[in-house]
C-alpha positions as CSV (number, residue, x, y, z in Angstrom):
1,X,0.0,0.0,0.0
2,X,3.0,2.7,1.0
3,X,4.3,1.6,-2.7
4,X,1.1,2.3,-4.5
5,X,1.0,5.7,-2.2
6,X,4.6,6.7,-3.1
7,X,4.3,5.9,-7.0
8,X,0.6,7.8,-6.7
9,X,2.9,10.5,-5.4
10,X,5.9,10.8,-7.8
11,X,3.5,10.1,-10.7
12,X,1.9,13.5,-9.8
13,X,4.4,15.6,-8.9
14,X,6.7,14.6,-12.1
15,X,3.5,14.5,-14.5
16,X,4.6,17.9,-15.1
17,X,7.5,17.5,-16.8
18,X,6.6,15.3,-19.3
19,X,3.2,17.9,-20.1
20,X,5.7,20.4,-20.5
21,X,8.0,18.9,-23.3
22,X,4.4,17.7,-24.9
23,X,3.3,21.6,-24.9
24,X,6.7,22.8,-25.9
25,X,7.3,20.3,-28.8
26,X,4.0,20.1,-30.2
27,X,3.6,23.5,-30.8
28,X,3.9,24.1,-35.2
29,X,6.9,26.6,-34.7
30,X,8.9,23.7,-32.9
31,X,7.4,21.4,-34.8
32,X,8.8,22.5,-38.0
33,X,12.0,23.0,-36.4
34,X,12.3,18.7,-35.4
35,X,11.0,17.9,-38.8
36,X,12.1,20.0,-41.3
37,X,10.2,18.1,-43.9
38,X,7.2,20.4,-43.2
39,X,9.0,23.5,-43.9
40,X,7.9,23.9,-47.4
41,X,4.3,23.2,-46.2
42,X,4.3,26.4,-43.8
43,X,4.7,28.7,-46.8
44,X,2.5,31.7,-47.0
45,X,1.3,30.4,-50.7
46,X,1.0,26.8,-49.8
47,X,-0.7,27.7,-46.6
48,X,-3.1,30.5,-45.2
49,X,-1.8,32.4,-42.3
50,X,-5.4,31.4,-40.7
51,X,-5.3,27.7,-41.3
52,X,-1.6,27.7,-39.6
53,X,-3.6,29.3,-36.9
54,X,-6.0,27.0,-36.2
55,X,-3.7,24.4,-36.1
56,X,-1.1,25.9,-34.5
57,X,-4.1,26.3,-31.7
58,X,-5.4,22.9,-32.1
59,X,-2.2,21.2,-32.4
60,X,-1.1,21.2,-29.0
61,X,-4.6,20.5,-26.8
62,X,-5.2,17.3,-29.4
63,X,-0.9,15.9,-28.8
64,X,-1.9,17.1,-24.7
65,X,-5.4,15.9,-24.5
66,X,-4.2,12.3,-25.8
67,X,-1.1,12.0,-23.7
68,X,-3.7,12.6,-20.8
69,X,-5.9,9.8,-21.7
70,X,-3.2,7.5,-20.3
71,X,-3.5,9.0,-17.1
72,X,-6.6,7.5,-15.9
73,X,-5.1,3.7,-17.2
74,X,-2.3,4.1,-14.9
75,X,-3.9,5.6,-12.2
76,X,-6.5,2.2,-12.6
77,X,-3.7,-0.3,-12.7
78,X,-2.3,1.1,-9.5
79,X,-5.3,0.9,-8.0
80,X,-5.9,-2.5,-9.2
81,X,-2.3,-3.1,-7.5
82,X,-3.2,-2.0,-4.5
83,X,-6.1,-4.2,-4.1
84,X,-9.1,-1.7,-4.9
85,X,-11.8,-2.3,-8.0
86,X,-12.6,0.9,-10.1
């Protein structure tokens, strides 16, 4: 139980971390800076300055959004370690 409690813990307190580099990294500036392959697509006359807004504003909530869908799985198989059915 004092395992489950300290992972429960940790798990919090360092969640942060990896939601920062999520934030950081998936934003389109920084994304086109790791893969330079989209370059060409982030041209003004390939694409509107309004769609790159909208995804540079989507972008980041969908990459954050799905990396926090695995938070309630390992929340539940700690749970399911300690002995308690969700």
């Amino acid at each position: 139980r004092l395992v489950v409690l300290a992972a429960t813990f940790w798990l919090m307190f360092f969640w942060t971390i990896p939601v920062g580099l999520i934030t950081t990294f998936s934003q389109l500036e920084n994304l086109v800076r790791l893969f330079p392959v989209l370059k060409p697509i982030m041209h003004d006359h390939v694409m509107s300055p309004r769609v790159r807004d909208v995804l540079s504003s989507f972008i980041p909530v969908l990459v954050l959004k799905g990396f926090m869908s695995l938070l309630p799985y390992i929340l539940g198989a700690m749970a399911m370690m300690e002995g308690i059915e969700a």
